[in-house]
Structure formats: structure tokens, C-alpha cells
GULUM-324519 format. One record per residue (C-alpha): residue in one letter; x, y, z. Coordinates in steps of 0.5 Angstrom, whole numbers, plus 500, padded with zeros to 3 digits. Each point is the difference from the previous one (the first is absolute). Layout:
<nodes>
NODE  code  east  north   up
NODE     A     X      Y    Z
...
</nodes>
This chain:
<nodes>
NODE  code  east  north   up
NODE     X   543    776  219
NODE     X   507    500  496
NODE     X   504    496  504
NODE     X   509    499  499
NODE     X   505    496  503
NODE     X   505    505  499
NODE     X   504    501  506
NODE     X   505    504  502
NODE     X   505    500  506
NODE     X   496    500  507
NODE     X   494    502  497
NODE     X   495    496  497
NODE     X   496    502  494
NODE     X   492    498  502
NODE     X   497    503  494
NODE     X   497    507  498
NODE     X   495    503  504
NODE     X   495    506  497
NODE     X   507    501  495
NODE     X   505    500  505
NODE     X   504    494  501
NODE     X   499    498  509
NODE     X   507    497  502
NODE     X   501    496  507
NODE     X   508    501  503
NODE     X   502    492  501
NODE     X   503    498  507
NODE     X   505    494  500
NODE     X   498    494  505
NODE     X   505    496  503
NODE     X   496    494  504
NODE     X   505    497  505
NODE     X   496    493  501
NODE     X   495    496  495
NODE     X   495    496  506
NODE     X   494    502  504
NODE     X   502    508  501
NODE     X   503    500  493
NODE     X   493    497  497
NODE     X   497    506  503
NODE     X   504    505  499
NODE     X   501    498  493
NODE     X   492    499  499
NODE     X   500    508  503
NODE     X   505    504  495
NODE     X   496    495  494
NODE     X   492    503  501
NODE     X   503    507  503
NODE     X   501    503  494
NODE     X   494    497  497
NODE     X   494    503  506
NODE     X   503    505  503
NODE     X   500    504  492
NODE     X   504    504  499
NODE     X   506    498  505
NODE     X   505    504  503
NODE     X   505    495  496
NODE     X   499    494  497
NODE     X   504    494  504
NODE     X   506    498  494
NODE     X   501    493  502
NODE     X   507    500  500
NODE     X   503    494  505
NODE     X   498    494  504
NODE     X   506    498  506
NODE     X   499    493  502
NODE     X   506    494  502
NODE     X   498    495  496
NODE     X   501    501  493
NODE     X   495    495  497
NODE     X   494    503  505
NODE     X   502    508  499
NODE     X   501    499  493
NODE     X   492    497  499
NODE     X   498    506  505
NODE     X   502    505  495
NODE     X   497    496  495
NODE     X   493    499  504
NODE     X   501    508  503
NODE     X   503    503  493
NODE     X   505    503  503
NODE     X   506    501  494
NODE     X   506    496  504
NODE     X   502    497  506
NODE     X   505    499  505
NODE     X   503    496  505
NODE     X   504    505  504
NODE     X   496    505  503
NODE     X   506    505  500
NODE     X   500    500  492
NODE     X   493    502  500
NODE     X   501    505  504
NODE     X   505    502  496
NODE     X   496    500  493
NODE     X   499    507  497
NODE     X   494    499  498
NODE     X   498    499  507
NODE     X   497    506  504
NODE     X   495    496  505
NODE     X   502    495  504
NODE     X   494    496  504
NODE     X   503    494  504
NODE     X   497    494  501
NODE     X   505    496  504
NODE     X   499    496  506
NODE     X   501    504  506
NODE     X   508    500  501
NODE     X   501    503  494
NODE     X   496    506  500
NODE     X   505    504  502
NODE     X   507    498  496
NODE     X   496    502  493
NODE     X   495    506  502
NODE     X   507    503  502
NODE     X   503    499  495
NODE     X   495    501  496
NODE     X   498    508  504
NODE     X   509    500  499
NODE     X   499    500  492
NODE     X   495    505  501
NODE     X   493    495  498
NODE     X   494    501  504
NODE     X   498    494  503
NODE     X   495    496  503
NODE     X   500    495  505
NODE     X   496    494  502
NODE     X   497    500  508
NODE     X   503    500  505
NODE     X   506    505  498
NODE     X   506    495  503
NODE     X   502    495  505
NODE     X   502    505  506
NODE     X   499    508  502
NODE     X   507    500  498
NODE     X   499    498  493
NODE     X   494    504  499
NODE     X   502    506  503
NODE     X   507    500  494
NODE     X   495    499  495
NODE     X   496    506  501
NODE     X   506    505  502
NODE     X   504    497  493
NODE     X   493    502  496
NODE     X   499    507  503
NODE     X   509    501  499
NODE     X   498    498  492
NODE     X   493    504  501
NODE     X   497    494  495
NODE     X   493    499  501
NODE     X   499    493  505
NODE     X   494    497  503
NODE     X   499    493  504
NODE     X   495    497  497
NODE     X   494    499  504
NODE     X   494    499  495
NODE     X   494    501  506
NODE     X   501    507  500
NODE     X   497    499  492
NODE     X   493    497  502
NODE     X   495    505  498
NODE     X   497    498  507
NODE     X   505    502  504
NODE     X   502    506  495
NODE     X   492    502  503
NODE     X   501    498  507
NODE     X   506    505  501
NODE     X   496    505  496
NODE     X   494    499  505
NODE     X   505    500  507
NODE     X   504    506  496
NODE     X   493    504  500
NODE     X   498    499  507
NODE     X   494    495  499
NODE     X   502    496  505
NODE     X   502    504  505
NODE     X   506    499  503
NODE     X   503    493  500
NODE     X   500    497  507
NODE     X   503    492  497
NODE     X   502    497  494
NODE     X   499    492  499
NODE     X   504    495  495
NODE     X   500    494  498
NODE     X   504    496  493
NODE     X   499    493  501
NODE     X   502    493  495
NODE     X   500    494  501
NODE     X   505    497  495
NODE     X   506    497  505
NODE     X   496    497  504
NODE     X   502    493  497
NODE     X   506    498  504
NODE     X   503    497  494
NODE     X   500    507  496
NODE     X   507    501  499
NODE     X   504    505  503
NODE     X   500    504  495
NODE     X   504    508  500
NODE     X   494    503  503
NODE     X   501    495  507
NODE     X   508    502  501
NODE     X   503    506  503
NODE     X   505    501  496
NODE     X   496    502  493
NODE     X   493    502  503
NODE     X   502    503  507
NODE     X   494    499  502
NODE     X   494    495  499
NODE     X   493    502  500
NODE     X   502    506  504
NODE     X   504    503  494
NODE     X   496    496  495
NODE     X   492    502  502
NODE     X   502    504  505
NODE     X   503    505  497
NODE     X   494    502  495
NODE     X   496    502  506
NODE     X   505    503  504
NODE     X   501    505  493
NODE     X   493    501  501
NODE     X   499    501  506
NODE     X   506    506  499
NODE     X   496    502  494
NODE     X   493    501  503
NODE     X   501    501  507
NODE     X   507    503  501
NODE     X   507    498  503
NODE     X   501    494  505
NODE     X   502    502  508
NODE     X   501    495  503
NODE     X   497    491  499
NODE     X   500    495  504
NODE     X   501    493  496
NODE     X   500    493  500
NODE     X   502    495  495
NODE     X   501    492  499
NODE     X   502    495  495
NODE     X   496    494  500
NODE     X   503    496  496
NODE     X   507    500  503
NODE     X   504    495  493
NODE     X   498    499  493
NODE     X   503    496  495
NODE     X   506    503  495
NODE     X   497    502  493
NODE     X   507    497  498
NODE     X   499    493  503
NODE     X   493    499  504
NODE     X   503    495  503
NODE     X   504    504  505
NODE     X   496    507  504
NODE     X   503    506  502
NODE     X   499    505  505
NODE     X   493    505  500
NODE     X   504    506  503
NODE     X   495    506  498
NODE     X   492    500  503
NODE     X   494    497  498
NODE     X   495    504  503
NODE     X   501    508  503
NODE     X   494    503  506
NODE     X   503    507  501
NODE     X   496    506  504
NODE     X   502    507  497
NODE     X   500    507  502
NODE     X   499    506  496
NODE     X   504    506  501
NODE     X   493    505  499
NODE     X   497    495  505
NODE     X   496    494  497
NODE     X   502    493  502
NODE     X   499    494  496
NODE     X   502    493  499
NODE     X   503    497  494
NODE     X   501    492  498
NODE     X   503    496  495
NODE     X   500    493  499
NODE     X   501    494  494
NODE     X   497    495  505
NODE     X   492    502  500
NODE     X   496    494  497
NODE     X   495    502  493
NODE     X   503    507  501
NODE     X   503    500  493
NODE     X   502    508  499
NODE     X   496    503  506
NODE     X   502    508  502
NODE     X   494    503  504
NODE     X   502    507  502
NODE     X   494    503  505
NODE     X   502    508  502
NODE     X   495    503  506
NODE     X   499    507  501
NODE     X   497    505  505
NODE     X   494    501  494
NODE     X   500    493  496
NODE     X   504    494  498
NODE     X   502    497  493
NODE     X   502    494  498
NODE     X   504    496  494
NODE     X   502    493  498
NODE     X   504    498  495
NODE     X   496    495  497
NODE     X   494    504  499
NODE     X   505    505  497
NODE     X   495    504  496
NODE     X   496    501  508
NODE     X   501    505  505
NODE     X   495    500  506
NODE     X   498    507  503
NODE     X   497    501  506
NODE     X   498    507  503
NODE     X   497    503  506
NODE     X   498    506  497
NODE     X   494    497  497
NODE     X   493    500  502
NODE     X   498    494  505
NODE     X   495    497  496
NODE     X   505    498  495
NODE     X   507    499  503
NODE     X   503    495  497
NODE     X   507    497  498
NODE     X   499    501  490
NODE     X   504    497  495
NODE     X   503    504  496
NODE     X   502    496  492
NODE     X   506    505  499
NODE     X   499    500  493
NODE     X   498    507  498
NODE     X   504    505  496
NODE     X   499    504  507
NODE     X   505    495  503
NODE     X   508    500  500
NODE     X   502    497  493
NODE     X   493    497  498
NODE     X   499    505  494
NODE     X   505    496  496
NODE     X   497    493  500
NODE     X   493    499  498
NODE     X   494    501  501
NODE     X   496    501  508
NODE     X   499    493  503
NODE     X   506    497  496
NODE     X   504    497  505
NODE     X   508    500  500
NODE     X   505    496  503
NODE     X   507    499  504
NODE     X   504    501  494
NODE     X   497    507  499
NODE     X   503    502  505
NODE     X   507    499  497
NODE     X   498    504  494
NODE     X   498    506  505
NODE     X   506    500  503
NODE     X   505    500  494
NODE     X   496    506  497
NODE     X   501    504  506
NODE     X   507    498  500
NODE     X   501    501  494
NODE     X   496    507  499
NODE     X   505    503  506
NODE     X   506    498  496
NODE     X   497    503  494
NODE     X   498    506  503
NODE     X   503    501  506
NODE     X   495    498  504
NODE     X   501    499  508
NODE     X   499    492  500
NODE     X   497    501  508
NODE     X   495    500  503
NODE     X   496    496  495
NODE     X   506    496  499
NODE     X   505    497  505
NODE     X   507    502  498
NODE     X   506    497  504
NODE     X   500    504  506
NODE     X   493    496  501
NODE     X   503    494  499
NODE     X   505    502  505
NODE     X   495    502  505
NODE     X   496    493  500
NODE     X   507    496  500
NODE     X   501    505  507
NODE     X   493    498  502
NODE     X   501    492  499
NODE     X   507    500  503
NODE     X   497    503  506
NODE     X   495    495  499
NODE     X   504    494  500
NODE     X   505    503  507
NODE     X   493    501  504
NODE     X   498    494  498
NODE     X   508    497  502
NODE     X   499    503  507
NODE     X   494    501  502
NODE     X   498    506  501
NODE     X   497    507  496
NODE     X   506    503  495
NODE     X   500    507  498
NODE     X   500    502  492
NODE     X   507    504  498
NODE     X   498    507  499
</nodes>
């Protein structure tokens, strides 16, 4: 194949295919935050374009915002992004930026997102989609106002094996869904001298494990069983201080949970518990989600991602039993662009799968949902944790807003 490097205005030239040159528009990326979720998100808009062939757009690599220049400009180095910024509002402002994916630290969801939804960018933000109800429902209205593409970003949804346990319940192979049962444990601020770091204060995270862990099974909850009525909750903080990252000679107040138990009632009828904790020892990233229906039960755990166990009634007596699906064949959601049956993929891939399908919405003018989460879903989870949190400030059943 003859190959040219030539490249036009938004477009790429990606050589000549049966005597006619194939072009893949370009989208500029402008990534708000260069750490854990900048990683993961930078790693997607890399390898999408290179597995999902050919891609609805190649992901343009434009800017990086971080508040530390010497660390954002060696994040733009490592990433390959073409410049970088200690202002997030000039990124926004950047012409050739036209996707903006934020990665911030919770309190700084909303500012950005709608900013950036106000200079017509669609955007994609972290999970969960804002400290309060009150921010998250002004992150959906203004992106709907500027009719940009938006999705929160809950990466779950982009298992292959959760992708095939939706498939299955949306068919009726289990019956009518009677419970739902979720569980996402860590174990990583067990130690009392952990440092209280953002994620353990009300002010920047808005809810602890709730909002950290609890968020990703809430969505699923939504996603695979429907909307939330009602939750009876309780939560608990374990370690009351921490030493301050700043001097750790010094501690500072533990103001958001530690742990979440909540008992949940689903609008078609089905009941359910779902629980969250960063205080469960050996559990490094344990999610296990069981769904129970009149005709059979499947079963997911993280940590076995490519695995999903069915069981169902219909079959005969003498070989009823729980199987172990491997969600590797090209029959299964996304499977087809990776690698041979049996290969197994991992956390990262979801990722990639979920910055494809936004990015073909975008280009194509695709509905982001129900496979996806846009910020209305965002907003429903942050309606279901505040609930949440009221029911267990007072002790009793709290209903969910319509």
C-alpha cells in the first residue's frame, strides 16, 4: 500500500485504498487533568483509532490543562498532546478544540463542563457528575441549551460482560427481575496515617466511598434494572482524622463516609441493596453485581471482567447449573475489535470503548444513550446518592424525585 503523510485541514490522509485516497476527519481533544483519569482517558483517544479501523474520527491530540506547568508540560510530552495549559478556561477557548473530557477532581466538574458546553464543545466528564444535585442538574440544562453532545463518564457500562447481561435481561432470559445485588469494595485508606487526601473531603469529592465506588453501582443499577424509588441507607466513617497531606504533623476533619449500606426500591418493583466501602481488607477492586429473575440469575465481578455467570431455569433438571461465559467471542459487544476468542482484555478497554462510542455520537449524530450515560444519568445517580445520604441522616425510607 502507498502510504502519504500529506494532511489537509481536519482530515488525515490515511493512504490509498483500491485507488482512492480514504480520509478520517479529526476531532480536537482538550483533556482537563493529566493523573489517574487523564492516564486513562489519554491511553483511549491513542489506541481507538488504531482497533476500532476505521474510526469515526481520529482523536487530534490538541491540549492538556493541568495547574502545575512543569507536571502538565511533561503530561503533554508523555500523552502527545500538541500543547498545554495552566488555565482551563484558555483550553476551552482554544479553536481547535471541539471535545472537551474532564478529568478534574469532582468540585471542578461543573465550572468547566459548562463553560465548555457554553462555547459549544461537547463534553465528557469523570463520574460522579458533580458535588450536589443542584450543580448536576445545571451541567445537563446548559448542555441540552447549547444542544452539545454530553456523556458522564461511567466506564462500567462498556464491559463486554455487562454489555451481554443487559442484552440477556432486555430479551427476557431471566424473567422479570425480582432483586438486584451490588457490592464495589477497596481497601486502600484502611491505614490511619493515609493522608486526607481530596477524595476524604466534602468540599472537593461531595461524597466518600458513596460517591467514589457507590456511584459506579448506582449507574448500573439504573442502566440494567431501571429508575430507583425509594433507598433506606446508612453510612459511617471510620477514621474520624487524618494527618494533612501539607504537614502530617497536623489532622484534619474526615467529613464524608467511609462506607455506604443501602436497601433500594426499583419503580417496576424489584428491591435491591447496594454497598460501597474503602474499608474491606484484601479487596483491592472487588465489584460483584448478582441480578435475580422469575427464570434465572446472572452474575459479574470486576475482577474476572472478561466472565459472566448465567444460570437458568429453563434448562433441563439434570444439567442445571450456574456456566461461565469467557465474553471473548466477536458475537459479543466489542470483542470483534480486539483479538482472537479466548484473548482476554482488560480495565483500560473499557475506556477505549467508551471514547469510541462518544466520539461516533458526536460524529454522527448518534443518541449517546442508553448504551452510554449522558448528564441526565449523571443527574439521576446524584439524585439517588443525595437521597441517599438524607435517608441515612434521618433515619428512615427516602423517596427518589421523579
Amino acid at each position: 500500500m502507498e502510504m502519504s503523510e500529506e494532511k489537509e485541514v481536519g482530515f488525515v490522509r490515511m493512504g490509498k485504498v483500491a485507488g482512492e485516497v480514504k480520509e478520517i476527519k479529526e476531532i480536537g481533544v482538550g483533556l482537563l487533568g493529566y493523573a489517574f483519569m487523564g492516564k486513562a482517558h489519554a491511553n483511549a483517544y491513542i489506541k481507538m483509532p488504531i482497533f476500532f479501523y476505521p474510526p469515526p474520527a481520529k482523536p487530534r491530540l490538541v491540549a492538556i490543562f493541568g495547574r502545575t506547568e512543569k507536571a502538565v508540560a511533561e503530561a503533554a510530552r508523555r500523552y502527545g498532546f500538541e500543547k498545554y495549559y495552566t488555565d482551563w478556561r484558555a483550553l476551552i477557548k482554544d479553536g481547535m478544540v471541539e471535545l472537551v473530557d474532564n478529568g478534574l477532581p469532582n468540585n471542578m466538574h461543573a465550572p468547566p463542563s459548562i463553560e465548555a458546553a457554553e462555547n459549544g464543545k461537547h463534553i465528557i466528564c469523570e463520574k460522579p457528575l458533580a458535588t450536589t444535585v443542584e450543580e448536576a442538574e445545571e451541567m445537563y440544562r446548559a448542555a441540552e441549551r447549547a444542544r452539545v453532545k454530553h456523556m458522564t463518564a461511567f466506564n462500567y457500562r462498556f464491559v463486554p460482560a455487562i454489555g451481554l447481561a443487559k442484552k440477556l435481561i432486555d430479551e427476557g432470559y431471566i424473567g422479570k427481575i425480582l432483586q438486584f445485588r451490588a457490592v464495589y469494595l477497596q481497601e486502600w485508606i484502611m491505614d490511619p496515617n493515609f493522608p486526607l487526601v481530596w477524595r476524604l473531603r466534602k468540599d472537593i469529592a461531595g461524597a466518600g466511598a458513596l460517591g467514589d465506588l457507590g456511584s459506579h453501582i448506582i449507574d448500573l443499577a439504573r442502566f440494567l434494572i431501571g429508575e430507583v424509588s425509594s433507598v433506606c441507607s446508612v453510612t459511617e466513617t471510620f477514621i474520624k482524622e487524618r494527618p494533612l497531606p501539607e504537614d502530617p504533623a497536623k489532622k484534619g476533619h474526615v467529613d464524608v463516609d467511609d462506607a455506604f449500606i443501602s436497601l433500594v426500591r426499583f419503580k417496576n418493583g424489584a428491591i435491591g441493596s447496594l454497598e460501597a466501602s474503602r474499608f474491606c481488607a484484601g479487596r483491592k477492586n472487588y465489584q460483584r453485581i448478582e441480578i435475580h429473575g422469575t427464570e434465572g440469575t446472572v452474575c459479574f465481578n470486576l475482577e474476572r471482567l472478561n466472565e459472566l455467570e448465567v444460570y437458568s431455569r429453563r434448562d433441563p433438571a439434570d444439567r442445571m447449573g450456574f456456566k461461565n461465559i469467557l465474553v471473548t467471542e466477536t458475537v459479543h459487544p466489542y470483542i470483534e475489535h480486539w483479538w482472537p476468542h479466548g484473548h482476554i482484555i482488560g480495565w483500560e478497554h473499557t475506556f477505549i470503548h467508551e471514547i469510541h462510542h462518544f466520539i461516533d455520537c458526536i460524529v454522527n449524530d448518534k443518541p449517546i444513550g442508553p448504551i452510554g450515560a449522558t448528564f441526565y444519568d449523571g443527574l439521576k445517580c446524584q439524585e439517588i446518592m443525595d437521597a441517599m445520604l438524607k435517608s441515612a441522616k434521618e433515619g428512615k425510607w427516602v423517596n427518589v424525585p421523579e
